[in-house]
C-alpha positions as CSV (number, residue, x, y, z in Angstrom):
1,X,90.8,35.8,-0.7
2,X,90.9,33.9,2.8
3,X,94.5,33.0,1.5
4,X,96.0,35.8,0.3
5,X,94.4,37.8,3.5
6,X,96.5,35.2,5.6
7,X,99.6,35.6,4.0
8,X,99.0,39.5,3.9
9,X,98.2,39.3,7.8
10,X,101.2,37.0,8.3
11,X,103.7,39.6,6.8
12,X,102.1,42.6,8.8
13,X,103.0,40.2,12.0
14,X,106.0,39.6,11.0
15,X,107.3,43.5,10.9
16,X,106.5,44.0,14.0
17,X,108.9,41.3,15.3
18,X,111.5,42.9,13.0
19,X,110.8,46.2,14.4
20,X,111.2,45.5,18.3
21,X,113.6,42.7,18.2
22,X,116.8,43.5,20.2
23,X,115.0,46.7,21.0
24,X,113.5,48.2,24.0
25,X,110.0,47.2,24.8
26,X,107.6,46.4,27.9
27,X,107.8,43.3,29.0
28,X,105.4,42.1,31.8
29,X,103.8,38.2,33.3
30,X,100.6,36.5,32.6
31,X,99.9,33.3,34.0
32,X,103.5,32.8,36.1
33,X,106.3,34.6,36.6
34,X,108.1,33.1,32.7
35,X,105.0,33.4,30.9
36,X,105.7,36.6,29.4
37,X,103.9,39.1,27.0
38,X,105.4,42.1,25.6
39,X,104.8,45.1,23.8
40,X,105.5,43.7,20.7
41,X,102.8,41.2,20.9
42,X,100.2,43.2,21.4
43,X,101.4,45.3,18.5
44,X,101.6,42.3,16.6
45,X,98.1,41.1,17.6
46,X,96.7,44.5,16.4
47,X,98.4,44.3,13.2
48,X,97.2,41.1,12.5
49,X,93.7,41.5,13.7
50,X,93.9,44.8,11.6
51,X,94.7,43.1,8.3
52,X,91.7,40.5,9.1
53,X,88.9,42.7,10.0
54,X,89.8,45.1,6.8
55,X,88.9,42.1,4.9
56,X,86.6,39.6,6.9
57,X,85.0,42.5,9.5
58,X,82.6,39.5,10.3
59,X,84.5,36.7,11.0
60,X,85.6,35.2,14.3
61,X,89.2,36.1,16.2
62,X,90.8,34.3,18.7
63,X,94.0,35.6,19.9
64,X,96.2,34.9,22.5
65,X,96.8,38.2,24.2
66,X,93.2,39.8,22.8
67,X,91.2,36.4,23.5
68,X,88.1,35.8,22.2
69,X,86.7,38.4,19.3
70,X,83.1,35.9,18.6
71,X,81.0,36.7,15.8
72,X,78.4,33.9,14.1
73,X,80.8,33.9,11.4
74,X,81.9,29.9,10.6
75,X,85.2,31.3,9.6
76,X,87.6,32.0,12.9
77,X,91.0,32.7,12.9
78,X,93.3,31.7,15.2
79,X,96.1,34.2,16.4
80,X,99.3,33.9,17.5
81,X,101.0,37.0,17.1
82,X,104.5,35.6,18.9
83,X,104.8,32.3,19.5
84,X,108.3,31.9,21.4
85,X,107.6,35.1,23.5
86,X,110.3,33.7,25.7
87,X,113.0,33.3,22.9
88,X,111.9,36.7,21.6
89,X,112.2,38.9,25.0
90,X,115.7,37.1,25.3
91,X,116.5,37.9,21.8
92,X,116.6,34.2,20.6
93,X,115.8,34.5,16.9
94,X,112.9,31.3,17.7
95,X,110.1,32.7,17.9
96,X,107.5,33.1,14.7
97,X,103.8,34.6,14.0
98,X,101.3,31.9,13.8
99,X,97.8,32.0,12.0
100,X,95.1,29.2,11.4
101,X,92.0,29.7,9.9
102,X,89.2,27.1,11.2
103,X,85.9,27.1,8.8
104,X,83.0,25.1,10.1
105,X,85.6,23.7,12.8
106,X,87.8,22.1,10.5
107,X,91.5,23.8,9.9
108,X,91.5,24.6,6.6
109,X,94.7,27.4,5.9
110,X,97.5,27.4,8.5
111,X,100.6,29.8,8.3
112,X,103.5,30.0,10.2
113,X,106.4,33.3,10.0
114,X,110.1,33.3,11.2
115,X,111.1,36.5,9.5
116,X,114.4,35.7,11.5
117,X,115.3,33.0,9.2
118,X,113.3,34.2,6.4
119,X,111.0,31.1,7.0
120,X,106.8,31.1,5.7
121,X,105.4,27.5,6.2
122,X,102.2,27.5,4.9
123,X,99.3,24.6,4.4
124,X,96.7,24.4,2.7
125,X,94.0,21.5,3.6
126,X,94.0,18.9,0.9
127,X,96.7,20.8,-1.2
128,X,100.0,20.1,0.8
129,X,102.2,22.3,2.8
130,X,105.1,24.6,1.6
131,X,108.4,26.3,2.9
132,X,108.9,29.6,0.6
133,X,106.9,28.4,-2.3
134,X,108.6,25.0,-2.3
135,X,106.5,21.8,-1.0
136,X,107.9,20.3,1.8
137,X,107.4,17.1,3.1
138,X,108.3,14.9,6.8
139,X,111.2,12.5,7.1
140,X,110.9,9.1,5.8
141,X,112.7,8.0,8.6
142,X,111.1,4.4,10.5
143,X,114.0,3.8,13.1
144,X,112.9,5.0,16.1
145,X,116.0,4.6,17.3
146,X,118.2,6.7,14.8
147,X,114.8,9.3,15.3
148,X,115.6,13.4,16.4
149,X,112.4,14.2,18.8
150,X,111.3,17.4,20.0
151,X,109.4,18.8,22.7
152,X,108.4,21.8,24.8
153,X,107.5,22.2,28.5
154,X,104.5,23.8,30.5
155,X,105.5,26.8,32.9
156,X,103.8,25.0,35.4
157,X,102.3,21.5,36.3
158,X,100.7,18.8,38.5
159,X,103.0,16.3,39.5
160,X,101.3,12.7,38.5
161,X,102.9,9.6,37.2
162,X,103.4,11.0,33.4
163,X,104.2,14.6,33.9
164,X,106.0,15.9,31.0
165,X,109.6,15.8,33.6
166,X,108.6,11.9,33.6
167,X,108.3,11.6,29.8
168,X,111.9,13.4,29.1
169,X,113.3,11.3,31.0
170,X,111.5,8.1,30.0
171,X,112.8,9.2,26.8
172,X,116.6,10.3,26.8
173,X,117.1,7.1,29.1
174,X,116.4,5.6,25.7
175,X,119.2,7.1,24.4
176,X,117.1,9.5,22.0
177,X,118.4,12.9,21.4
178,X,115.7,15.7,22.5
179,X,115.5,19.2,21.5
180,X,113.7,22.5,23.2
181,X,113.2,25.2,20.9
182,X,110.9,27.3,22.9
183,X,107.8,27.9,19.8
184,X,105.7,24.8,19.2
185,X,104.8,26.2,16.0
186,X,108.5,26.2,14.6
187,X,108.7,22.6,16.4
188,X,105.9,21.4,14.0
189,X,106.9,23.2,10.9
190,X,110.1,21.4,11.6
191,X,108.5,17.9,11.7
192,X,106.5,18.9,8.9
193,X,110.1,19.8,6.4
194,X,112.2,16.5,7.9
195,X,114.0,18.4,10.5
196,X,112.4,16.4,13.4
197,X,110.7,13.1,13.0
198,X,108.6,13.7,16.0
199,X,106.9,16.2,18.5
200,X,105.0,16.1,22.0
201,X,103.9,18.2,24.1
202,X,101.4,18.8,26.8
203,X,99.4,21.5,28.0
204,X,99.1,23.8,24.7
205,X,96.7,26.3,23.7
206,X,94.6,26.4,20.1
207,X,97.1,29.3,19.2
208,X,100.0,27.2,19.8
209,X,99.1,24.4,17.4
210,X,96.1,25.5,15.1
211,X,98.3,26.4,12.2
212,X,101.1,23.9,13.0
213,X,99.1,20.8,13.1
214,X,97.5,21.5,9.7
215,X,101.3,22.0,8.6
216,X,102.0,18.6,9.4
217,X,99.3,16.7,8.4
218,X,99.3,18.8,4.6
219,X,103.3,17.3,4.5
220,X,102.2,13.7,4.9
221,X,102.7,13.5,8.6
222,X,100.4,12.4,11.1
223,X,99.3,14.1,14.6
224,X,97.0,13.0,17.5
225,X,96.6,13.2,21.2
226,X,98.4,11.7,23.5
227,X,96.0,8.3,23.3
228,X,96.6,8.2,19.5
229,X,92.7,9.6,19.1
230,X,92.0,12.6,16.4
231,X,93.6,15.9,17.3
232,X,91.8,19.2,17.8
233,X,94.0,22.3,18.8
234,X,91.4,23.1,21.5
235,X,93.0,19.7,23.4
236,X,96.3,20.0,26.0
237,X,98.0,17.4,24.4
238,X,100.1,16.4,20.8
239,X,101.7,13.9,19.4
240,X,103.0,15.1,16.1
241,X,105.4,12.6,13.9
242,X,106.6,11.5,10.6
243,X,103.9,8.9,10.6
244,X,106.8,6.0,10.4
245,X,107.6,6.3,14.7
246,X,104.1,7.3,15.3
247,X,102.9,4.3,17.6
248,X,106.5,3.8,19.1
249,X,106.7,7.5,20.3
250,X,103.1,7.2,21.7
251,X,103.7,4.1,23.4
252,X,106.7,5.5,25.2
253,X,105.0,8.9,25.7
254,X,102.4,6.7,27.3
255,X,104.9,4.3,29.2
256,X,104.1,1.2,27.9
């Protein structure tokens, strides 16, 4: 039931990204001037949220635009109804609906939507992750040098002696090629199917990660903070790899 409710929820999501993309909609600032929420979010949101409470009216919602819905349900799902609002607003076909489900505080469902490029990841705690049906799984790549990284950047930051401008170019003076997509979800579904053989980032939110991390982990990779301890979505930073470049990507992440 919590599955197929996911999934269900997932889809509704999803047409509402269909719907307003390259449309008109309202487009307004949160936090800074580039971290934008639009109409379409919030209609996603509601959509989403709509699907849950029809099945689960008791259990616990956080969302990014709605925030926290608590309840003393152990069940809470985690809700991002656009992740890539950026891309979206732009019309950059990056962006995706994201979903976790957290029982007892352990991740236990995760699904991720690009109904752009027809893509559903989904994971399912101790039963492996899938891309349309079909298990996926990370590269088996262990040359760090040969490796394709990933990574995303805050809107805003302190400057300090590892910022994330630091790390990039810590990094790509190594010669390694970088990507930005814009939607740390789609960056760890990517990891998670071979695309990438490693993601960081720093200064995420539970939304941003809570279904992507489970993703990974389900497709045999491995994800932690920045320090290499165990990784909770409700910390700022991940380290998300095939499991083969793990320690050297941390150790440059961490300039040593």
């Amino acid at each position: 039931m919590l599955k197929a409710t996911l999934l269900k929820a997932t889809e509704a999501g999803g047409k509402i990204l269909q719907q307003y993309f390259n449309g008109p909609f309202e487009v307004s600032s949160k936090s800074s001037l580039n971290d934008l929420v639009t109409e379409a979010d919030k209609k996603s949101e509601q959509a989403i949220i709509e699907v849950i409470h029809n099945a689960f009216p008791d259990h616990f919602i956080l969302s990014e635009e709605a925030g926290a819905i608590p309840s003393s349900s152990n069940i809470k799902w985690i809700i991002d109804p656009i992740d890539g609002t950026v891309n979206f607003a732009n019309g950059v076909p990056l962006c995706c609906v994201s979903i976790g489900v957290e029982k007892d505080g352990e991740m236990i469902l995760g699904a991720v939507y690009n109904p752009f490029m027809n893509e559903l990841f989904v994971a399912e705690k101790g039963k492996g992750a899938t891309l349309n049906d079909k298990p996926i799984h990370v590269s088996g790549n262990g040359n760090f040098a040969q490796c394709l990284l990933v990574t995303g950047f805050p809107y805003k930051w302190e400057e300090s002696a590892n910022n994330p401008l630091v790390i990039f170019e810590r990094i790509i003076k190594q010669g390694l090629p970088v990507r930005r997509l814009g939607s740390a979800a789609i960056d760890l579904c990517w990891v998670a199917c071979g695309r990438f053989d490693g993601f960081y980032e720093h200064h995420l939110q539970a939304w941003d990660s809570a279904a992507g991390f489970l993703i990974v982990e389900e497709a045999g990779g491995k994800v932690t903070d920045f320090s290499g301890g165990r990784y909770s979505p409700y910390q700022k930073t991940i380290l998300a790899t095939n499991g083969h470049i793990h320690q050297a990507l941390q150790d440059l992440v961490n300039g040593k």
